[in-house]
PDB file of N, CA, C and O in Angstrom, chain B, residues numbered from 101:
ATOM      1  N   UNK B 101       0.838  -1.159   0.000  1.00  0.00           N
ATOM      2  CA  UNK B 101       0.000   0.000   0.000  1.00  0.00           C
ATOM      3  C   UNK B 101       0.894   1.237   0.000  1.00  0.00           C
ATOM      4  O   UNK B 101       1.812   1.285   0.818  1.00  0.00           O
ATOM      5  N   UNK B 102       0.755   1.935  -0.596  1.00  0.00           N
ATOM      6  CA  UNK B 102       1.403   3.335  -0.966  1.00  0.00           C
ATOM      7  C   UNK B 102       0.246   4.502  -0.367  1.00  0.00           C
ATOM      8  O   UNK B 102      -0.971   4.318  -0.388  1.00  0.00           O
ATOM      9  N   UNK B 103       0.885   5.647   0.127  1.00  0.00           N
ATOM     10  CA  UNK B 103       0.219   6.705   0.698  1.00  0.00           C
ATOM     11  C   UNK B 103       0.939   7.966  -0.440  1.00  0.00           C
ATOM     12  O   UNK B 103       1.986   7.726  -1.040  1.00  0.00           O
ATOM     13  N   UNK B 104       0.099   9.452  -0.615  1.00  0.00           N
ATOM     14  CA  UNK B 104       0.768  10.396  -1.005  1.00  0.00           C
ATOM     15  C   UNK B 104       0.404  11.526  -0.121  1.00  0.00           C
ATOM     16  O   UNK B 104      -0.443  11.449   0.769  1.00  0.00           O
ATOM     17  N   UNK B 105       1.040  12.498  -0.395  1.00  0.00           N
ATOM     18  CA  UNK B 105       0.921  13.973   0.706  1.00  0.00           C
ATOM     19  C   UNK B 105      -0.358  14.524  -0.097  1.00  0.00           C
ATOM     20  O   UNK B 105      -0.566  14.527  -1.311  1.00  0.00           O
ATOM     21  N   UNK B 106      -1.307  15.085   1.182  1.00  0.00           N
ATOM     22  CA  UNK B 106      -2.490  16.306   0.867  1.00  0.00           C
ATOM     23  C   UNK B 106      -1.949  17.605   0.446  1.00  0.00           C
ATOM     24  O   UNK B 106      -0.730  17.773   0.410  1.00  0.00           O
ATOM     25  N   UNK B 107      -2.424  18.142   0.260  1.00  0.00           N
ATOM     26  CA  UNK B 107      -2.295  19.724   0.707  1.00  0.00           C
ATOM     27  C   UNK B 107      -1.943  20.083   1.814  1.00  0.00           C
ATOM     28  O   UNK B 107      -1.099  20.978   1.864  1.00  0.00           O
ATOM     29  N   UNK B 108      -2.427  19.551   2.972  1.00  0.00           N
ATOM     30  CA  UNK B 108      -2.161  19.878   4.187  1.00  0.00           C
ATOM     31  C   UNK B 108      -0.513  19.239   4.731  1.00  0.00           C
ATOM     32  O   UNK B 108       0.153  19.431   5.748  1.00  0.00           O
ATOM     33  N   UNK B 109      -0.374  18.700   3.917  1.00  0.00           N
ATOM     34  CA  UNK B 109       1.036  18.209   4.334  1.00  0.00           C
ATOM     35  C   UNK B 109       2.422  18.822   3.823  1.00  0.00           C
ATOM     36  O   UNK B 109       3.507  18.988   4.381  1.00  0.00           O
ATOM     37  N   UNK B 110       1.973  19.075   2.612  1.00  0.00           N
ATOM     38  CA  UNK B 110       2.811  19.753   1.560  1.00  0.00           C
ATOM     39  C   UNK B 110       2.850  21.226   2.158  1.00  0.00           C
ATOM     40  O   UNK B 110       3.835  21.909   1.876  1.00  0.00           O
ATOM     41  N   UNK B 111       1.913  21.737   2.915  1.00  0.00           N
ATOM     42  CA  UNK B 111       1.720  23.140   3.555  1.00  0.00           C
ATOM     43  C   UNK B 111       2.642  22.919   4.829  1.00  0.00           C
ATOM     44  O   UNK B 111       3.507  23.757   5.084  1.00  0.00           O
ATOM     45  N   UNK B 112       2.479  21.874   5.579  1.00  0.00           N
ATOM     46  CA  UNK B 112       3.285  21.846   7.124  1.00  0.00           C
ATOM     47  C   UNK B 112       4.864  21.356   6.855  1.00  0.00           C
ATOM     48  O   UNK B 112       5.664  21.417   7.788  1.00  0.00           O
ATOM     49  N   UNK B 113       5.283  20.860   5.521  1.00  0.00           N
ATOM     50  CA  UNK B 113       6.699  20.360   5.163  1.00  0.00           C
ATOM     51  C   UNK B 113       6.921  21.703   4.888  1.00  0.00           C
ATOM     52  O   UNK B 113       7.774  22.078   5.692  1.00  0.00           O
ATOM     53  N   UNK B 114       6.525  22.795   4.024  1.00  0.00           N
ATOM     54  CA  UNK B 114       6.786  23.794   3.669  1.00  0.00           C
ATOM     55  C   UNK B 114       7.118  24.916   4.789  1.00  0.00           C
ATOM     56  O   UNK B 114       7.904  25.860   4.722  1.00  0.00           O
ATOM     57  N   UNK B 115       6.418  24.580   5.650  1.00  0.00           N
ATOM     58  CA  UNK B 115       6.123  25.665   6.508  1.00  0.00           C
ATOM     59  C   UNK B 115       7.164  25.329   7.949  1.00  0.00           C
ATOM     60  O   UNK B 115       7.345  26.270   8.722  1.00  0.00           O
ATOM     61  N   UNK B 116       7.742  24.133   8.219  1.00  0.00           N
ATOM     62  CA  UNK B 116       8.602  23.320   8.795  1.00  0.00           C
ATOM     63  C   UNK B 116       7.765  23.641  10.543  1.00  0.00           C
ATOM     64  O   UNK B 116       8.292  24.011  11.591  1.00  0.00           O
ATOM     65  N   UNK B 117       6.764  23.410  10.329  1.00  0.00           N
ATOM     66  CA  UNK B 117       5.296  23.571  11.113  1.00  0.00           C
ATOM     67  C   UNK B 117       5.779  22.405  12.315  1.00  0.00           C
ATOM     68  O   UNK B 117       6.225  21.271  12.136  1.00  0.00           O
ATOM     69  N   UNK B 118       5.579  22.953  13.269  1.00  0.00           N
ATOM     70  CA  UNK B 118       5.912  22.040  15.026  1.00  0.00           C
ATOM     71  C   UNK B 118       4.976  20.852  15.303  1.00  0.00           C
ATOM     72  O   UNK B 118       5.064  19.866  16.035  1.00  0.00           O
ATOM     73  N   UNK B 119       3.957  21.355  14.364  1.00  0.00           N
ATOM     74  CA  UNK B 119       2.486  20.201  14.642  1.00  0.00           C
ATOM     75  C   UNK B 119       2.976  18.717  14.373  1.00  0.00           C
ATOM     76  O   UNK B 119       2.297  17.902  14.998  1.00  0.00           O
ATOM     77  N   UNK B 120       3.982  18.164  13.603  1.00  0.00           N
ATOM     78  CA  UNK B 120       4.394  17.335  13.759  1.00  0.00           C
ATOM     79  C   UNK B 120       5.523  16.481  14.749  1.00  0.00           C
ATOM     80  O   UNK B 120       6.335  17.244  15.273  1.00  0.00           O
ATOM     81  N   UNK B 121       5.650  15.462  14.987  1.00  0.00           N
ATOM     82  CA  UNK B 121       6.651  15.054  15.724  1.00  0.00           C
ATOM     83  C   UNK B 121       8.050  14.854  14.786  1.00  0.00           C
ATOM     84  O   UNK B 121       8.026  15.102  13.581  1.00  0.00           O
ATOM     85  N   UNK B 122       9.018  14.475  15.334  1.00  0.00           N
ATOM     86  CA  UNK B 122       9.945  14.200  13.765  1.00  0.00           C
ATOM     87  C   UNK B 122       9.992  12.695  13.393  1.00  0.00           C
ATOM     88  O   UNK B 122      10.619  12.218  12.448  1.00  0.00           O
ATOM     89  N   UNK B 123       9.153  11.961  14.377  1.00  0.00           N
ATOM     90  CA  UNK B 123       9.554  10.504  13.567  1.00  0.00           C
ATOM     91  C   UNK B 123       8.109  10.741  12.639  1.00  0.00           C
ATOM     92  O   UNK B 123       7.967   9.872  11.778  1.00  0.00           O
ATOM     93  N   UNK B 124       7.325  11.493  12.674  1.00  0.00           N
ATOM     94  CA  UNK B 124       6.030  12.010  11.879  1.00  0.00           C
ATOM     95  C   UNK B 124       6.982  12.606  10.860  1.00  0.00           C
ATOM     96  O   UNK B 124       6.362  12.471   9.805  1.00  0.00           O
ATOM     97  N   UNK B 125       7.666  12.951  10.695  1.00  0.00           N
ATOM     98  CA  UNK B 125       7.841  14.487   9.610  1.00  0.00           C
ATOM     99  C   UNK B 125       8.603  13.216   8.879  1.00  0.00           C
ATOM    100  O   UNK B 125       8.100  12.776   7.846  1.00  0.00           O
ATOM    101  N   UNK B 126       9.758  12.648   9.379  1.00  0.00           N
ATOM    102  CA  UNK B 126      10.365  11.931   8.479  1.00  0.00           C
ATOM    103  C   UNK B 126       9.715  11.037   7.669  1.00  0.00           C
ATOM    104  O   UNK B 126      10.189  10.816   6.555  1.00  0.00           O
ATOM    105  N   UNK B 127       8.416  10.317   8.135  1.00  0.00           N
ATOM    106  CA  UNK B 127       7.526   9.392   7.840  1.00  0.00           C
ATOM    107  C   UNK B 127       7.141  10.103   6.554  1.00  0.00           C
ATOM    108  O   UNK B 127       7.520   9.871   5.406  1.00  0.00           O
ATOM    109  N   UNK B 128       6.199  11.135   7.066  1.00  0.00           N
ATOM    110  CA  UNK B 128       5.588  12.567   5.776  1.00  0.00           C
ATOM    111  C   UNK B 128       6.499  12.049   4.771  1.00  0.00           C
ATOM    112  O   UNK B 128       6.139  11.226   3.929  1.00  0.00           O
ATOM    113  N   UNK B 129       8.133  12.705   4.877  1.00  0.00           N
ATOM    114  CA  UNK B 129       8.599  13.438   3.848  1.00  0.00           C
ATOM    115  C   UNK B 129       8.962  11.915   3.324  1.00  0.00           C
ATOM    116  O   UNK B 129       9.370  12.040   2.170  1.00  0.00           O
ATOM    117  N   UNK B 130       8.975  10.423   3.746  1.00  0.00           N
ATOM    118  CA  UNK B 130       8.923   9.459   2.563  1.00  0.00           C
ATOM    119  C   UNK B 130       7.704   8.859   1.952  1.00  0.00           C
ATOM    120  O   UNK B 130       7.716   8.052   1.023  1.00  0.00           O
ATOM    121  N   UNK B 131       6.988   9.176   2.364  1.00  0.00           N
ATOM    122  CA  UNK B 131       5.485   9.080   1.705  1.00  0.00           C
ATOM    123  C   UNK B 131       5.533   9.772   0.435  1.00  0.00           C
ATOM    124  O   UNK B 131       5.328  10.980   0.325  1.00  0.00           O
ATOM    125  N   UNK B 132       5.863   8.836  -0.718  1.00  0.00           N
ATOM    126  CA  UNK B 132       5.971   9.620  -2.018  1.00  0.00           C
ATOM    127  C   UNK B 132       4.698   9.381  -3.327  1.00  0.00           C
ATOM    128  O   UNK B 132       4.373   9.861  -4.413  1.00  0.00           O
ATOM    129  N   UNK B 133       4.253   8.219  -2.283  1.00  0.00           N
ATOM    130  CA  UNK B 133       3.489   7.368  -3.550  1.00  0.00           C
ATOM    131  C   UNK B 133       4.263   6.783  -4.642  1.00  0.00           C
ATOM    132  O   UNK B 133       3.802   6.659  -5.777  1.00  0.00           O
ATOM    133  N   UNK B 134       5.235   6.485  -4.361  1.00  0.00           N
ATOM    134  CA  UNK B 134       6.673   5.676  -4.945  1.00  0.00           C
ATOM    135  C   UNK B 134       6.889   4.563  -3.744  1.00  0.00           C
ATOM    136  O   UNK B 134       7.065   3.395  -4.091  1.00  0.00           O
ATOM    137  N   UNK B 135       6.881   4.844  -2.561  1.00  0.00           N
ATOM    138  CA  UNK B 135       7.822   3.755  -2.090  1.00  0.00           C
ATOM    139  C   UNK B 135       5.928   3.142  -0.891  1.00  0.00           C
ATOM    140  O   UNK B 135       4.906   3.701  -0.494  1.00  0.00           O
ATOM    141  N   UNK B 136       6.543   1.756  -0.834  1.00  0.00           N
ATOM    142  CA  UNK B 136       5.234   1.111  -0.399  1.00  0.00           C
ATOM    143  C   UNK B 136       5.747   1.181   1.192  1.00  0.00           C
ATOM    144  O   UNK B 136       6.817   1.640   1.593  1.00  0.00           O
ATOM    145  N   UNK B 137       4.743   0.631   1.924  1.00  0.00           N
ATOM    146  CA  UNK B 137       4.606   0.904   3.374  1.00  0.00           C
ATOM    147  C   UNK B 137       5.938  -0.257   4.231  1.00  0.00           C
ATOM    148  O   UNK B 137       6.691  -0.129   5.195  1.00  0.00           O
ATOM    149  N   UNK B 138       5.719  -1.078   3.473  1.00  0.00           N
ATOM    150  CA  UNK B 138       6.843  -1.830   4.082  1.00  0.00           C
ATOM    151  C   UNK B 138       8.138  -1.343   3.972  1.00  0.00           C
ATOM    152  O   UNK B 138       9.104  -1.511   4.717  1.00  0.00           O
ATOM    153  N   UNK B 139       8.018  -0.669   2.865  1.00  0.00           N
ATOM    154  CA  UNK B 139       9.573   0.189   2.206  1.00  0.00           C
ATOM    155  C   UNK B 139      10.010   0.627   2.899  1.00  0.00           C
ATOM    156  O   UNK B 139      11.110   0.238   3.292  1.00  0.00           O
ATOM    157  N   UNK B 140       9.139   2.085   3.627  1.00  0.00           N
ATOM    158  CA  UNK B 140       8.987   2.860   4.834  1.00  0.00           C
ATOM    159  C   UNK B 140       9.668   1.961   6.040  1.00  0.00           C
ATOM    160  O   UNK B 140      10.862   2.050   6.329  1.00  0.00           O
ATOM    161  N   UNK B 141       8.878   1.218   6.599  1.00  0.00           N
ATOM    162  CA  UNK B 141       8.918   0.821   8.053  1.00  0.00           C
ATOM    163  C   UNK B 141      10.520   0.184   7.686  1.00  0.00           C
ATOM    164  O   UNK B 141      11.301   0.145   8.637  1.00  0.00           O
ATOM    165  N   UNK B 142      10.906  -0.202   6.627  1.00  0.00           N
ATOM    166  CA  UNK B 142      12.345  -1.141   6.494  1.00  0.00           C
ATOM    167  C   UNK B 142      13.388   0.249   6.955  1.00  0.00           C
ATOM    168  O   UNK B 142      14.298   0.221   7.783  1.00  0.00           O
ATOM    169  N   UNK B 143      13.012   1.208   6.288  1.00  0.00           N
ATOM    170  CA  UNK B 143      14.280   2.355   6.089  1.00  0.00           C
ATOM    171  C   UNK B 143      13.863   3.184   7.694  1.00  0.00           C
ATOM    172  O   UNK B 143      14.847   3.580   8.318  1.00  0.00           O
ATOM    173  N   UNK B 144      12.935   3.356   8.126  1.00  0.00           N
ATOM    174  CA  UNK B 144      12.469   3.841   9.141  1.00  0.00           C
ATOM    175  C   UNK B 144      12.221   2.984  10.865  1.00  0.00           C
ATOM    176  O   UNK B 144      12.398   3.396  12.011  1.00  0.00           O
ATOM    177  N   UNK B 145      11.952   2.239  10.550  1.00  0.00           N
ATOM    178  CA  UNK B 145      11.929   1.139  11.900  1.00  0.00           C
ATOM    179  C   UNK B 145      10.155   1.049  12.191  1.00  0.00           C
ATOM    180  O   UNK B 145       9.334   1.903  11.855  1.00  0.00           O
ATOM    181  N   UNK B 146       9.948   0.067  12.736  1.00  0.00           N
ATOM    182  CA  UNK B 146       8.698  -0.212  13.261  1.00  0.00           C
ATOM    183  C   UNK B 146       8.071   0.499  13.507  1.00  0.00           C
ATOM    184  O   UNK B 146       6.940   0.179  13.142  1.00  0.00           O
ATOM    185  N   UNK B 147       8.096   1.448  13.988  1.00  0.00           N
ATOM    186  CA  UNK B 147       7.433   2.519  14.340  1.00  0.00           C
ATOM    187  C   UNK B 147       6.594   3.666  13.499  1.00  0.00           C
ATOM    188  O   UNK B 147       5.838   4.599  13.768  1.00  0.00           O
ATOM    189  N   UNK B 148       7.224   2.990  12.203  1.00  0.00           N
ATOM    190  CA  UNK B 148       7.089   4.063  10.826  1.00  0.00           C
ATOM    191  C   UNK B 148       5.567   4.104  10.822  1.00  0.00           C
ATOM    192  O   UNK B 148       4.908   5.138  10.726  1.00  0.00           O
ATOM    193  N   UNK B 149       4.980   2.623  10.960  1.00  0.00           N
ATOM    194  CA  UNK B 149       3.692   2.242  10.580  1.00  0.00           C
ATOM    195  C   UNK B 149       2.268   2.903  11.431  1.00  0.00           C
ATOM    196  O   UNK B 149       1.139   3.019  10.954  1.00  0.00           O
ATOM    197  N   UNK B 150       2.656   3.225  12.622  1.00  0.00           N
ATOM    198  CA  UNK B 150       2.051   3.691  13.735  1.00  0.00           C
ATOM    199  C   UNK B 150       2.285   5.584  13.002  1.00  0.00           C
ATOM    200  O   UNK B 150       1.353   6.378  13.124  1.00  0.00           O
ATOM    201  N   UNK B 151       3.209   5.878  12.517  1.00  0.00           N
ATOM    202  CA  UNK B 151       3.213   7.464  12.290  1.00  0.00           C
ATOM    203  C   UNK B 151       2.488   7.239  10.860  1.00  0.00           C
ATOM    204  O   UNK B 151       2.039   8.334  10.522  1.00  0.00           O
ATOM    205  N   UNK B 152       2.278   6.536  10.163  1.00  0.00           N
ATOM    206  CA  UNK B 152       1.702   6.899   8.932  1.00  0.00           C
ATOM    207  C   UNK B 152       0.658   6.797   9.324  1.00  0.00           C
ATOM    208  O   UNK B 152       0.067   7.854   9.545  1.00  0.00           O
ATOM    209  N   UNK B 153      -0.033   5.557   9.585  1.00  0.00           N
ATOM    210  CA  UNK B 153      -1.676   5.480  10.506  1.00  0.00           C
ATOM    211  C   UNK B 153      -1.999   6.719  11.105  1.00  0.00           C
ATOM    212  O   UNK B 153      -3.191   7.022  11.068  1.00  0.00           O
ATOM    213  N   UNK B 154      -1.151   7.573  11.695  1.00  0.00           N
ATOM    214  CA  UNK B 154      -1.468   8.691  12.757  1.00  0.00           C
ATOM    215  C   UNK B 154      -2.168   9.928  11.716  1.00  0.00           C
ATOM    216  O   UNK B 154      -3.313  10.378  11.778  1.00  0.00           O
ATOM    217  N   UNK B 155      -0.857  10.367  10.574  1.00  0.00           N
ATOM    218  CA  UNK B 155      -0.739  11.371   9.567  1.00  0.00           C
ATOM    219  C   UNK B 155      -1.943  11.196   8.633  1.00  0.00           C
ATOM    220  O   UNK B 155      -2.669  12.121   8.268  1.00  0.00           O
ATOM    221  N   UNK B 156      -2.100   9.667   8.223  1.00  0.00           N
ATOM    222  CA  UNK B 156      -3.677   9.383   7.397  1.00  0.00           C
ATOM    223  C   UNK B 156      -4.682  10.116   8.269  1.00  0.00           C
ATOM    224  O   UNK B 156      -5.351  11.039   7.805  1.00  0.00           O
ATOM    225  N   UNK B 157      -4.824   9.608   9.854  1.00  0.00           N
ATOM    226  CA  UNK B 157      -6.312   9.961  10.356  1.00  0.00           C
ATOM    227  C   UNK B 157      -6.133  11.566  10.419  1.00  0.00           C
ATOM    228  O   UNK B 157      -6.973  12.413  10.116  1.00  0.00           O
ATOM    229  N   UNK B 158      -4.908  11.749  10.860  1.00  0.00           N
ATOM    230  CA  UNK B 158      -5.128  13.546  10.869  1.00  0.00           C
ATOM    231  C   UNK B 158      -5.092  14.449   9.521  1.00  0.00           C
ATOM    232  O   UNK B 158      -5.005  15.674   9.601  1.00  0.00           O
ATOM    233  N   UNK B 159      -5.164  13.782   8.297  1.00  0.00           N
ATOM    234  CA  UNK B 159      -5.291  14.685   7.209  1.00  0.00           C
ATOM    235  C   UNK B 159      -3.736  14.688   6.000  1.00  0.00           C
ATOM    236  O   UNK B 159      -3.637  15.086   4.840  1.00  0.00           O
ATOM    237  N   UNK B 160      -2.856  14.137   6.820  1.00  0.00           N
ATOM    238  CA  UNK B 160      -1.493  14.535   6.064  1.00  0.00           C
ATOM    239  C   UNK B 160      -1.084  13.725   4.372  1.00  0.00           C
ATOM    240  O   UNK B 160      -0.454  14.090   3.379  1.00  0.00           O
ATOM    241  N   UNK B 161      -2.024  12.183   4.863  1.00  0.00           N
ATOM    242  CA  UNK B 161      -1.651  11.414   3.939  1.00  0.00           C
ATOM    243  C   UNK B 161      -3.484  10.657   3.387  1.00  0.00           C
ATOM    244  O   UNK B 161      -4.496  10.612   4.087  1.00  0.00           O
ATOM    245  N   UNK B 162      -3.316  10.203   2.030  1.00  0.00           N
ATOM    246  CA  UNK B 162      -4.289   9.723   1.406  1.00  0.00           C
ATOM    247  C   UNK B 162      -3.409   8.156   0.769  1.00  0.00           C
ATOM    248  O   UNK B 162      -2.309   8.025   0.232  1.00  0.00           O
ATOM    249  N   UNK B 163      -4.345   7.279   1.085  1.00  0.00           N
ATOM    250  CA  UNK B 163      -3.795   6.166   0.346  1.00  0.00           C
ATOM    251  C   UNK B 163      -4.090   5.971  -1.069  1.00  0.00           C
ATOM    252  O   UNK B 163      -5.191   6.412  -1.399  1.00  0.00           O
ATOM    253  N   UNK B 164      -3.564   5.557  -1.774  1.00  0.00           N
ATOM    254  CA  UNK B 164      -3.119   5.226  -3.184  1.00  0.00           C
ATOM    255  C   UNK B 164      -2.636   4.037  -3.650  1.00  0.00           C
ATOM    256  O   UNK B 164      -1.473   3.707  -3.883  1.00  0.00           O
ATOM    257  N   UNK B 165      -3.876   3.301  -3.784  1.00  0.00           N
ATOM    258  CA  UNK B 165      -4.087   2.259  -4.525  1.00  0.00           C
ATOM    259  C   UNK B 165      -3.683   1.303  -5.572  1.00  0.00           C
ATOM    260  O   UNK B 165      -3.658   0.073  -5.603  1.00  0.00           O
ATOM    261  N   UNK B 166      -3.321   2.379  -6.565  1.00  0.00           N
ATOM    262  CA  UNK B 166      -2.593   1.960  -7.712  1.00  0.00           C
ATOM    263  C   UNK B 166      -1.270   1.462  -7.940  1.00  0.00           C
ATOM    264  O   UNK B 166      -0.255   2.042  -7.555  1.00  0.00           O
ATOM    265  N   UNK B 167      -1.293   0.307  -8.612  1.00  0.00           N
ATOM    266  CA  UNK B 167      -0.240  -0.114  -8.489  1.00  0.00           C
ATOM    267  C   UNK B 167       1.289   0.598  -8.835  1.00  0.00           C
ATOM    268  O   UNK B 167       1.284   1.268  -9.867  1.00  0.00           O
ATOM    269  N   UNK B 168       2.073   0.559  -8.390  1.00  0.00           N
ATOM    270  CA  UNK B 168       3.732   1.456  -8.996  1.00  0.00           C
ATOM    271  C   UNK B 168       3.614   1.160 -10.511  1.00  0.00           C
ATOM    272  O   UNK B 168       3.777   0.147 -11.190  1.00  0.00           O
ATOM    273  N   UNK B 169       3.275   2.413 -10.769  1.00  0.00           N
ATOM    274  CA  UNK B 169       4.530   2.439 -12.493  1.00  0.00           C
ATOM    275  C   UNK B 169       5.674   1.463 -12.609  1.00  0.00           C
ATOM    276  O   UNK B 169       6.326   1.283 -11.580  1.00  0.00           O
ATOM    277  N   UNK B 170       5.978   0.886 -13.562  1.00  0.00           N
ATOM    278  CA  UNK B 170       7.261   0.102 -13.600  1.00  0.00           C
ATOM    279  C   UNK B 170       8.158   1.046 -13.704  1.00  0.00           C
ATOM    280  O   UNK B 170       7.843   2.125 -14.206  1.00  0.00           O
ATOM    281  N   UNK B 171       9.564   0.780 -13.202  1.00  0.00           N
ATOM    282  CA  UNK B 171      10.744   1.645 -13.606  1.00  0.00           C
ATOM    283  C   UNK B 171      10.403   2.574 -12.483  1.00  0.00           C
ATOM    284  O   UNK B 171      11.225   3.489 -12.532  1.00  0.00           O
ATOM    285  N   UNK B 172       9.493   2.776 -11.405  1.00  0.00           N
ATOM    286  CA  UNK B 172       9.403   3.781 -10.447  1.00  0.00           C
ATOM    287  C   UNK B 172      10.386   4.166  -9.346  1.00  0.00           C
ATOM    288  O   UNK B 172      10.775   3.168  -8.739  1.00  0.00           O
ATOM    289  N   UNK B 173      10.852   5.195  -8.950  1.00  0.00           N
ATOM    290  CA  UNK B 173      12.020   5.240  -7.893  1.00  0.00           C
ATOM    291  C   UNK B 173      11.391   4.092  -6.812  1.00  0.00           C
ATOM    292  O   UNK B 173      10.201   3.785  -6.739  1.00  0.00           O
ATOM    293  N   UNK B 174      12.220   3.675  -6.196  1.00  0.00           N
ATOM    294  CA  UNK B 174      11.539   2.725  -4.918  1.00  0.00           C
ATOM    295  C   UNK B 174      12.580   2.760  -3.590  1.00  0.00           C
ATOM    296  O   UNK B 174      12.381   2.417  -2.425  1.00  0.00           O
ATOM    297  N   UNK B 175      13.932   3.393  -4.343  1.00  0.00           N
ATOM    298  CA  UNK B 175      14.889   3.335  -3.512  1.00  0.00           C
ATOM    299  C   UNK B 175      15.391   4.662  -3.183  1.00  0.00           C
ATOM    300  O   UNK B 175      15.527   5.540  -4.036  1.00  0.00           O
ATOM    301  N   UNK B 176      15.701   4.830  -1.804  1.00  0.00           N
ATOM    302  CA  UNK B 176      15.811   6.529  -1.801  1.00  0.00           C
ATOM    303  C   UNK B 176      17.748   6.945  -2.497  1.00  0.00           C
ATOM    304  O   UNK B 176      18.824   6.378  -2.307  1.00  0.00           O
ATOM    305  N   UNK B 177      17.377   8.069  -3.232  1.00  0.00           N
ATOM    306  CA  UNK B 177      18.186   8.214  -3.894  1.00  0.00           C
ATOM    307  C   UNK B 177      19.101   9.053  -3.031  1.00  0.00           C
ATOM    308  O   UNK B 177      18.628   9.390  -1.945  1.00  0.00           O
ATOM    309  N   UNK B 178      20.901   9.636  -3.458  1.00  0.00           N
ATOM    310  CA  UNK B 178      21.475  10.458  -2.470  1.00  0.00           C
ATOM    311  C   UNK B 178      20.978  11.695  -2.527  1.00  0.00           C
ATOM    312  O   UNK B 178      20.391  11.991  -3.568  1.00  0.00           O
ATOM    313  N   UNK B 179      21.066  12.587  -1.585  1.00  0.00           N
ATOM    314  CA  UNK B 179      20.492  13.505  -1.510  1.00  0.00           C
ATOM    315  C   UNK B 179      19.134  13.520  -1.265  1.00  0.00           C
ATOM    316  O   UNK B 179      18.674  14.645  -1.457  1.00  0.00           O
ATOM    317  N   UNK B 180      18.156  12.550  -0.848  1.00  0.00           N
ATOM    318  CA  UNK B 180      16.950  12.922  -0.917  1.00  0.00           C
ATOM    319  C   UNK B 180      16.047  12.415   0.482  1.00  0.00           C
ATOM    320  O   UNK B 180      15.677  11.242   0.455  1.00  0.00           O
ATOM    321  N   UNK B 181      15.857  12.839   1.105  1.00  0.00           N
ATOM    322  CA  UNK B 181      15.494  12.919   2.461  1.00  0.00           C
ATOM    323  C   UNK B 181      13.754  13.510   2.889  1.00  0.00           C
ATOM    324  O   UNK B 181      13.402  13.593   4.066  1.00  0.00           O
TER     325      UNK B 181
END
């Protein structure tokens, strides 16, 4: 399952907004709708799964269904955080 950022998320990354925690923000900022949930919790730790659940109910993230494009990034590249 893949998640992507709202509006409201893309507004609080922008805004480098306190309302989040940082194992939340880091969660946010890999939520690409590229990388799947397990992806997450592998590069992030157990805990990843509990902050994405959190960010869905409060507005940050929408799930996304569709399967990956082939050839899709899946792996975080340098520089990208």
């Amino acid at each position: 399952m893949r998640f992507h950022k709202t509006l409201r998320a893309h507004t609080v990354l922008a805004t480098q907004g306190r309302e989040l925690a940082p194992s939340e923000r880091r969660a946010l900022i890999l939520c690409d709708g590229q990388r799947n949930i397990e992806q997450i919790v592998a590069i992030l730790g157990p805990r990843a799964a509990e902050a994405i659940q959190v960010l869905e109910e409060r507005g940050y993230l929408e799930r996304d269904d569709k399967p990956a494009r082939p050839g899709s990034r899946t792996a975080i590249e340098p520089g990208v955080a």
